[in-house]
VOGU-3710 file (C-alpha; in Angstrom, 3 decimals, decimal comma):
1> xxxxxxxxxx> 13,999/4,435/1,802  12,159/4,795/-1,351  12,777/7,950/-3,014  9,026/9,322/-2,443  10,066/9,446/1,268  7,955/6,090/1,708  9,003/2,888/2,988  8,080/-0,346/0,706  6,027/-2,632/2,359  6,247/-6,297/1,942
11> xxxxxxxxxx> 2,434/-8,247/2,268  3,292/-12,187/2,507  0,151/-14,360/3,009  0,588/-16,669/5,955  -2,348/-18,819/5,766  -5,543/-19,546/4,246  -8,516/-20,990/6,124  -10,820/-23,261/3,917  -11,329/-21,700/0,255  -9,905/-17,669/-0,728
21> xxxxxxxxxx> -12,196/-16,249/-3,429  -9,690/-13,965/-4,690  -7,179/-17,229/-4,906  -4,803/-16,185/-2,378  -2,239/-18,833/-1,239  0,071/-19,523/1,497  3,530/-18,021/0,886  2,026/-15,495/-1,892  4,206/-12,536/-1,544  3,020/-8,381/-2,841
31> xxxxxxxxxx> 5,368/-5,317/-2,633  3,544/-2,293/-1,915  5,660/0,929/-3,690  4,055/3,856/-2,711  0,827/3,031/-3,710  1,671/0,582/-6,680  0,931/-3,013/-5,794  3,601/-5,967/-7,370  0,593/-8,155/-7,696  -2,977/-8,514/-7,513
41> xxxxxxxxxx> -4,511/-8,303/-3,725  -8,179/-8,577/-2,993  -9,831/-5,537/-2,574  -11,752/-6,455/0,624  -8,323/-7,432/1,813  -6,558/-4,146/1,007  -9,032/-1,790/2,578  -8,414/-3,714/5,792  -4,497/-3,763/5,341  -4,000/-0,375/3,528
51> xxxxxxxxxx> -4,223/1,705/7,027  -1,671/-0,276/8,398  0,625/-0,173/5,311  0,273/3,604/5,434  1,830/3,247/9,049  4,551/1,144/7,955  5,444/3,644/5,013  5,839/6,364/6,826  8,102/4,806/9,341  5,202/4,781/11,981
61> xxxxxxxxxx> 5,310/2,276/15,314  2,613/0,142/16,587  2,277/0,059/20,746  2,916/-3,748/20,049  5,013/-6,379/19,485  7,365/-5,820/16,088  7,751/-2,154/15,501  8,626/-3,386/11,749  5,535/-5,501/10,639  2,159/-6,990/11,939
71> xxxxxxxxxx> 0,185/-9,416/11,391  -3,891/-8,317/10,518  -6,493/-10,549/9,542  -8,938/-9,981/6,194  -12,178/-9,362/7,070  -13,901/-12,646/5,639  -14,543/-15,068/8,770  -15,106/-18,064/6,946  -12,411/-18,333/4,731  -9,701/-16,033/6,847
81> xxxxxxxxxx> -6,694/-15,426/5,272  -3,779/-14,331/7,677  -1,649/-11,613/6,054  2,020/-10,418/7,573  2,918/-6,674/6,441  6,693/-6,129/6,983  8,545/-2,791/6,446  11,480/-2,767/3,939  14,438/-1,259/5,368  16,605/0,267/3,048
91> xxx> 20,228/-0,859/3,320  22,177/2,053/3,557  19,913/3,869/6,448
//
């Protein structure tokens, strides 16, 4: 656990669909830090994401599937990039 009281979150893109304006790429991971991003993320992207980040920070559950991460979508239809958002667990918890 961070010292905030916040989980980290861990962003890894899973897949790009034709052509990513922002230059996104398969594999591409970003730590989120309280609100301090390890590298760039499109902004269209992160207003999609950043509710579900907040969940995973503050130890939240979703009513499905991993309890730990998800898997959300950014909001561009033609070139979709798939995004997974996993919780960091700290060690020692």
């Amino acid at each position: 656990m961070a010292e905030d009281g916040l989980d980290k979150v861990k962003i890894t893109v899973q897949s790009v669909a034709n052509y990513c304006q922002a230059g996104h790429c398969a594999d591409q991971e970003i730590i989120v830090d309280n609100i301090t991003l390890s590298a760039y993320l499109c902004p269209h992207a992160l207003h999609s994401l950043w509710p579900y980040v907040q969940v995973l920070q503050y130890r939240g559950k979703f009513p499905w599937g991993d309890e730990d991460g998800i898997d959300i979508a950014c909001p561009d239809p033609d070139n979709l990039v798939r995004f997974n958002l996993r919780r960091i667990k700290d060690k020692a918890e």
